[in-house]
N, C-alpha and C positions, 0 to 999 in steps of 0.2 A: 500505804494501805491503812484504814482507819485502823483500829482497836474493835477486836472482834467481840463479838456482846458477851462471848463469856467475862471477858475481863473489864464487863462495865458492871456487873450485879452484884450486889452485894450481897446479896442470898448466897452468892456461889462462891463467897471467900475459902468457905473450906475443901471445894473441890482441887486436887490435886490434878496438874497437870500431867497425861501420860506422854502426849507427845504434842508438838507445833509444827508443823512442817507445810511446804509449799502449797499444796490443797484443802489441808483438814488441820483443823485442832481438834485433841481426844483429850477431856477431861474427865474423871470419877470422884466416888464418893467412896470409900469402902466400907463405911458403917450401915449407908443404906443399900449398896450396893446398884446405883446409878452411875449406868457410863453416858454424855454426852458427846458424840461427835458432830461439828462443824463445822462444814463444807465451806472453805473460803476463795471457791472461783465459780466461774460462770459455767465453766465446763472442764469433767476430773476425766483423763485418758486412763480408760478400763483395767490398764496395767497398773497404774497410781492407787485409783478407785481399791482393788483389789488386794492391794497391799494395804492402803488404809484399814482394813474388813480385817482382813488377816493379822492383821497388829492390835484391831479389837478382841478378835479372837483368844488373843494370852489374858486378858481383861478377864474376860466371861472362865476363863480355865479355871482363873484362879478362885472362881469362887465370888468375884463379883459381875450378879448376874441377876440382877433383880429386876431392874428398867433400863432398856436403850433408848437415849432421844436421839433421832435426826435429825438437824436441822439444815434443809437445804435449802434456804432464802438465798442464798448465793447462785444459785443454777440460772442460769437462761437455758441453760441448752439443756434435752430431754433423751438417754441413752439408752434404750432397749435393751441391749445386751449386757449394759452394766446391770441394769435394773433385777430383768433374768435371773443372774447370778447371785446378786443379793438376796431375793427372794427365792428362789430353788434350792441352792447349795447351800449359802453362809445362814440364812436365818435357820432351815433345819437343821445345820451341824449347831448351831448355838442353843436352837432347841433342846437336843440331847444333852448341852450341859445345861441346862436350867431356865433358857433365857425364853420366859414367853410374852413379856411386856411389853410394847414395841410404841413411842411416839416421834411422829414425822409434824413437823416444820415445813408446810411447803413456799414456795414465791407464794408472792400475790397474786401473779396473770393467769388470767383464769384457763386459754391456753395449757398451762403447766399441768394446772391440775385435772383436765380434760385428757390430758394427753397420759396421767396415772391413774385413773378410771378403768381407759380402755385396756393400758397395758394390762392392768392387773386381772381384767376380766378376761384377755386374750391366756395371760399365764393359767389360772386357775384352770381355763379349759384345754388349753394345751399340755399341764402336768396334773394328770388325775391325781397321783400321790402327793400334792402339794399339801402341807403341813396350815393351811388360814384360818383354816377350822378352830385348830388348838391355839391360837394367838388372841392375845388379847392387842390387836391395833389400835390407833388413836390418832383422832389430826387434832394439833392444838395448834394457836397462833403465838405463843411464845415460849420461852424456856420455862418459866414461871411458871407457867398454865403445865407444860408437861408434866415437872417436877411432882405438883399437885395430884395429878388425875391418875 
């Protein structure tokens, strides 16, 4: 597998590794308190997915909780239920500790991003109490541009 774009930036030398592991790399900042994580397969099994979230989670506990970036240019595949849970459960619990910044990275096919349109529009009306309101989201096309905006 190549070298995943966080370890080609050089903007990003003082991000600390949190973790590397077979789906995801999670890097932070602590001074700004920027966590990125990215998604390095085509498709994360919801058990994996969830544990990655939940391992950001200690991230945001601590206090760093300023901007999350997504970046899932690795997907081919499109998971509703993972998605769901993202967006229901883990971004409102992360809410409660501070986290309302939120940039997504998505593929290029426009498929993808067709297909988190609709989700997100199915979610918002199937959870009245969903928290999108209070969010500050954002789609950028790279890390740079997140970091940024």
């Amino acid at each position: 597998m190549k070298d995943s774009t966080l370890t080609q930036l050089p903007e990003l030398a003082q991000f600390e590794d949190f973790f590397d592991a077979r789906f995801a790399r999670v890097a932070y900042h602590e001074k700004s308190g920027i966590i990125i994580c990215e998604l390095k397969s085509e498709y994360v099994p919801i058990e994996h997915f969830k544990d990655i979230f939940l391992r950001i989670s200690e991230l945001v506990g601590k206090g760093i909780n300023q901007k999350f970036i997504f970046d899932k240019r690795a997907l081919r595949a499109f998971h509703q239920p993972s998605m769901e849970w993202y967006f229901i459960v883990w971004k409102k619990d992360m809410y409660q500790h501070g986290l309302s910044v939120h940039r997504k990275i998505l593929p290029d096919e426009p498929w993808f991003r067709k297909s988190v349109e609709i989700a997100k529009s199915q979610i918002i009306q199937n959870y009245p109490d969903n928290i999108v309101d209070k969010l500050d989201i954002r789609y950028c096309g790279s890390i740079e541009e997140a970091i940024e905006v």
